[in-house]
DSSP file (Angstrom, degrees, kcal/mol; ACC not computed):
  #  RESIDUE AA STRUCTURE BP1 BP2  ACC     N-H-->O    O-->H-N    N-H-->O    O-->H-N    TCO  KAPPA ALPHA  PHI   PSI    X-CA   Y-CA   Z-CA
    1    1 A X              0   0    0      0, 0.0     2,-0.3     0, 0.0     0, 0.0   0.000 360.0 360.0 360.0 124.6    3.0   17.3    3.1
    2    2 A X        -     0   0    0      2,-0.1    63,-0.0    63,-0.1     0, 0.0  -0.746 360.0-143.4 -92.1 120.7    2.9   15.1    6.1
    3    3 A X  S    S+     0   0    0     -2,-0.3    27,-5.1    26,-0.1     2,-0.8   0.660  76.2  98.8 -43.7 -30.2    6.0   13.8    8.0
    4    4 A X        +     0   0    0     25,-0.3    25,-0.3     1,-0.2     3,-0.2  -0.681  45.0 175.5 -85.5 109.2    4.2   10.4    8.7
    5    5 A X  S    S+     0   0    0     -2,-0.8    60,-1.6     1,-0.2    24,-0.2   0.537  70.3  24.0 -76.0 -29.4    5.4    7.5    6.1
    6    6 A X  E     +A   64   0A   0     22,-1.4     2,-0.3    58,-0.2    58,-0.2  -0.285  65.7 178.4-169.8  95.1    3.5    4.8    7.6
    7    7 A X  E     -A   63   0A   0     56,-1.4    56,-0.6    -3,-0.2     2,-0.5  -0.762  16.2-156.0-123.5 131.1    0.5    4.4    9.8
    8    8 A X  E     -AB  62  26A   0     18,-2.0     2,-1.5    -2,-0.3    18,-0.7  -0.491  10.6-164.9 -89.9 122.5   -1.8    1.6   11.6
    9    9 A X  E    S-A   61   0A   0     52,-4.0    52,-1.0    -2,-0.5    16,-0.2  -0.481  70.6 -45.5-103.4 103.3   -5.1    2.6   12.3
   10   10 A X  E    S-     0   0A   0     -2,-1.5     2,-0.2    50,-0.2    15,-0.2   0.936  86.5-170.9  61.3  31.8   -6.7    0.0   14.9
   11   11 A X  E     + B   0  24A   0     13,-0.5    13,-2.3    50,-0.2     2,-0.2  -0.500  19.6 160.5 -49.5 122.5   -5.2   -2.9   12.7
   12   12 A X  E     -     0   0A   0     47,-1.7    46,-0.6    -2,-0.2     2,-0.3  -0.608  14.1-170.3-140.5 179.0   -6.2   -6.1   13.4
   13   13 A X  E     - B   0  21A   0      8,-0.5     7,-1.6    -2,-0.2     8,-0.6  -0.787   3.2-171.0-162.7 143.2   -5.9   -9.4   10.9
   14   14 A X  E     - B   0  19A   0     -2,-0.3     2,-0.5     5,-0.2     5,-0.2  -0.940   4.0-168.3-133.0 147.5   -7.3  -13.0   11.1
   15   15 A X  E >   - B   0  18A   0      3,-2.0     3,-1.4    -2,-0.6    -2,-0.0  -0.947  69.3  -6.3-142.5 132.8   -6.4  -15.4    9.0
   16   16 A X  T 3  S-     0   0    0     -2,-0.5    -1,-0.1     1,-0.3     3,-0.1   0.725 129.5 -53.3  51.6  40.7   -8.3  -19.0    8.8
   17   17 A X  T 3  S+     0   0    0      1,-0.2     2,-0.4     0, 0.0    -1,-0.3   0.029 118.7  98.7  88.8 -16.8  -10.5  -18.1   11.9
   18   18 A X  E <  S-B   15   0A   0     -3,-1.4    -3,-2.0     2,-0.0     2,-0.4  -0.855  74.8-125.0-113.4 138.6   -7.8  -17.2   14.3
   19   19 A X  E     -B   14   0A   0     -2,-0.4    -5,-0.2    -5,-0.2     3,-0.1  -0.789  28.7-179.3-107.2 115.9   -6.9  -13.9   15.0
   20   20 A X  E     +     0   0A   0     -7,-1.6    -6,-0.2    -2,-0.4    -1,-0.1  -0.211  69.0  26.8-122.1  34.5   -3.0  -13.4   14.4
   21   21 A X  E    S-B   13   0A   0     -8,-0.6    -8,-0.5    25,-0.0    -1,-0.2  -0.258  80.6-133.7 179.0 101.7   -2.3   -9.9   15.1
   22   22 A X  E     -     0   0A   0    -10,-0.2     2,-0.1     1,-0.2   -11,-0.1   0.062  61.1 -56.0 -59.4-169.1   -4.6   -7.6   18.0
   23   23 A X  E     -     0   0A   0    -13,-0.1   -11,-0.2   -11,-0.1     2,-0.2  -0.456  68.1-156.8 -81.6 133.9   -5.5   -4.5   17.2
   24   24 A X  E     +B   11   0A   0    -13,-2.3   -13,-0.5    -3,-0.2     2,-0.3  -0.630  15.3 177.1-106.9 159.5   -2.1   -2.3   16.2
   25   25 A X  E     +     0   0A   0    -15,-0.2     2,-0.3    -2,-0.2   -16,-0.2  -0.798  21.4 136.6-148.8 111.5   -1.7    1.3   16.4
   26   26 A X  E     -B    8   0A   0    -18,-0.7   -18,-2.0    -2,-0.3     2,-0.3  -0.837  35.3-146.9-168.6 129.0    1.8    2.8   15.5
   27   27 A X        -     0   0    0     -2,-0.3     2,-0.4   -20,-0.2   -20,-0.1  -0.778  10.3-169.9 -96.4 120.3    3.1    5.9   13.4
   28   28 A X        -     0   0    0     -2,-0.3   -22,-1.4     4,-0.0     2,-0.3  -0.891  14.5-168.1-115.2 154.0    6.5    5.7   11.6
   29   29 A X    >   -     0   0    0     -2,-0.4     3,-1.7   -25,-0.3   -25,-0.3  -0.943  35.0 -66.6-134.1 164.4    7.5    8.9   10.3
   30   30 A X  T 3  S+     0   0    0    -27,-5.1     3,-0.1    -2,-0.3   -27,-0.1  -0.055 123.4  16.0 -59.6 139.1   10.3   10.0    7.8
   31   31 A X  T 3  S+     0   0    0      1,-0.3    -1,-0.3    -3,-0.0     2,-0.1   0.317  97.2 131.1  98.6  -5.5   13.6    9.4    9.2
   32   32 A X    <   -     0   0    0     -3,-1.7     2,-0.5     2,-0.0    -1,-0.3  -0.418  44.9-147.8 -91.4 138.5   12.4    6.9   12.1
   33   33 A X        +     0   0    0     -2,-0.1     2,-0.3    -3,-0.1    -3,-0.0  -0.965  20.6 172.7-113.7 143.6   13.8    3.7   12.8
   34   34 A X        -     0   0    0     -2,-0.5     2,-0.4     2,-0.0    -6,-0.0  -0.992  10.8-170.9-147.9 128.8   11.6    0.7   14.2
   35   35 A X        -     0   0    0     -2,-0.3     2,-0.4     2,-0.0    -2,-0.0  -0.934  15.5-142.6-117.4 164.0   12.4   -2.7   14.8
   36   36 A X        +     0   0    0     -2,-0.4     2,-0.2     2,-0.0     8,-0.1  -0.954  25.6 175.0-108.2 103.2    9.7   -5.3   15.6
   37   37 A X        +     0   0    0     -2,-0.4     2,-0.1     7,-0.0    -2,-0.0  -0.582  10.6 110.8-109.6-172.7   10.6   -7.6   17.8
   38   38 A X        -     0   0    0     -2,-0.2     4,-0.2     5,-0.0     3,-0.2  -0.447  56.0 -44.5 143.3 127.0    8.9  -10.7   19.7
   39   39 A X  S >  S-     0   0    0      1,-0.1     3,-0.8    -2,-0.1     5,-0.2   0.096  70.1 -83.4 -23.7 141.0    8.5  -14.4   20.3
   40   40 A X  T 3  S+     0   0    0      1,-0.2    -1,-0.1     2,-0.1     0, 0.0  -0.328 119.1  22.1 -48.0 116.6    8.2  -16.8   17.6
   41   41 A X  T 3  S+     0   0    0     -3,-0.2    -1,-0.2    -2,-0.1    -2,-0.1   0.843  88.4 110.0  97.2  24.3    4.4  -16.9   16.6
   42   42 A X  S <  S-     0   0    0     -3,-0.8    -2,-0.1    -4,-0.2    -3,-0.1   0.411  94.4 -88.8-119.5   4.9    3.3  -13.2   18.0
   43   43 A X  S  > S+     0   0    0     -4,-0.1     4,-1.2    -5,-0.1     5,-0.1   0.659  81.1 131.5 126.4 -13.9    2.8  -11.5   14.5
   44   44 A X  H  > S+     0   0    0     -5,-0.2     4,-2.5     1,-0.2     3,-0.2   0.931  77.7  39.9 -65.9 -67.9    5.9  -10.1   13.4
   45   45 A X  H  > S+     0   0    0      1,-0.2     4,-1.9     2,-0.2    -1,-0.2   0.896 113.7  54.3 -51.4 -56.8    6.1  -11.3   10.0
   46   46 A X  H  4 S+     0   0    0      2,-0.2    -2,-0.2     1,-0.1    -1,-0.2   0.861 106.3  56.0 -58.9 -25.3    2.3  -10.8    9.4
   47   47 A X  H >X S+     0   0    0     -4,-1.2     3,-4.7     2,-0.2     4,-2.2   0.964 109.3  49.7 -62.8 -70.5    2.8   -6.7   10.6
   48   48 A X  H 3X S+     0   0    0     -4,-2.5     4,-1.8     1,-0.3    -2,-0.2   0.792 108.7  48.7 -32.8 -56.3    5.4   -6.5    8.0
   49   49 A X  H 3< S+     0   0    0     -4,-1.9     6,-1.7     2,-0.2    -1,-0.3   0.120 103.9  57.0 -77.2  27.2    3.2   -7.9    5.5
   50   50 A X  H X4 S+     0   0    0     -3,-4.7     3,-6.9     4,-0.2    -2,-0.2   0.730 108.7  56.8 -92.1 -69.1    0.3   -5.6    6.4
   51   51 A X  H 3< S+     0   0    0     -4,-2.2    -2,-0.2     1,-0.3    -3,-0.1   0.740 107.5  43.3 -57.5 -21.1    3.0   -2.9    5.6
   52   52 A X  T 3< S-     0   0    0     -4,-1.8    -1,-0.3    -5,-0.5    -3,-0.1   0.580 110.4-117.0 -96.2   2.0    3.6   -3.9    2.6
   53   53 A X  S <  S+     0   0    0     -3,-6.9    -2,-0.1     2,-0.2    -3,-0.1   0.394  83.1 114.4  96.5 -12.2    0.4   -4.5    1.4
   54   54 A X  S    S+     0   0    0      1,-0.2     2,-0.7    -4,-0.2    -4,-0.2   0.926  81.0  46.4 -46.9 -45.0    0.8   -8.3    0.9
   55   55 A X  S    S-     0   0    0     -6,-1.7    -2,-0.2    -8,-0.2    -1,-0.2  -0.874  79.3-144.2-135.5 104.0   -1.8   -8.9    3.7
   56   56 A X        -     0   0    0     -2,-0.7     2,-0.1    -3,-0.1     5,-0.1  -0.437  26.8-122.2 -70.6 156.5   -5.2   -7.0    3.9
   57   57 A X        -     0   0    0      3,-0.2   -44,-0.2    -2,-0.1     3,-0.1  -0.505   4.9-141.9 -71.2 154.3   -6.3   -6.2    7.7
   58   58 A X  S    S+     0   0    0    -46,-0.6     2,-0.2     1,-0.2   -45,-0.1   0.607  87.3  16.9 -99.2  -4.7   -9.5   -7.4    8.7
   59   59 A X  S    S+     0   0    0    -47,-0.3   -47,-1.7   -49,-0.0    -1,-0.2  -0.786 114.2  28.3-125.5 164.5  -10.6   -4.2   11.1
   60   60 A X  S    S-     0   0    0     -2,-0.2     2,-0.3   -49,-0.2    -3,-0.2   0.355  80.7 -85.0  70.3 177.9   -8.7   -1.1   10.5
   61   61 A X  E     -A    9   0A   0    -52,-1.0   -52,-4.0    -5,-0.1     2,-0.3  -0.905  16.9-148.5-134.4 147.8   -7.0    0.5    8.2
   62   62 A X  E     -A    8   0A   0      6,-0.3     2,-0.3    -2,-0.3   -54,-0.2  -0.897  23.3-169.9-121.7 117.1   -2.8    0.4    6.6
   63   63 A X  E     -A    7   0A   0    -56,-0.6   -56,-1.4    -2,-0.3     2,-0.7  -0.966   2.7-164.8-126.8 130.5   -1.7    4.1    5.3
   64   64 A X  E >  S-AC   6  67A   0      3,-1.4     3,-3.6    -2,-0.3   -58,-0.2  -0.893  72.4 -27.7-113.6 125.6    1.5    4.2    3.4
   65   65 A X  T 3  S-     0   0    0    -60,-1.6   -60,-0.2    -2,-0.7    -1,-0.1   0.772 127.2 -50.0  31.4  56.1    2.9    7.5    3.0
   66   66 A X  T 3  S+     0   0    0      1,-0.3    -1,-0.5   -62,-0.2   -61,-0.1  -0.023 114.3 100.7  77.7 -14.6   -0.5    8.9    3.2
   67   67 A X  B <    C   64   0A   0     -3,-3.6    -3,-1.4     1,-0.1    -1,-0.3  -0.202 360.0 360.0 -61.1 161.6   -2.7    6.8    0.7
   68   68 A X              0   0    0     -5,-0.2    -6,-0.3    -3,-0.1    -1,-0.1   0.551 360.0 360.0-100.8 360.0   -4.8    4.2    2.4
């Protein structure tokens, strides 16, 4: 059983031509706390909804608590 709860592999997304989030890389593991912060318009809200599955990537891969 792996510690890791939620991990971006290269993770990238465009949405209507424009590429709205570079390529991510980042490991949450149990018990971790992470905020995302950032200017209006850098991604924030679209990371979130990677992690929750709302919003497929378009390179790379979203693993939630070890399934892809």
């Amino acid at each position: 059983m792996t510690d890791t709860v939620l991990h971006f592999d290269h993770v990238a997304i465009e949405l209507g031509g424009r590429q709205i989030l570079s390529p991510v890389e980042l490991t949450v593991k149990r018990g971790e706390f992470v905020c995302v912060i950032g200017p209006s318009g850098c991604g924030k809200t679209t990371l979130l909804r990677a992690a929750a599955g709302f919003v497929a990537p378009s390179h790379g891969s979203v693993r939630r608590k070890g399934a892809a």
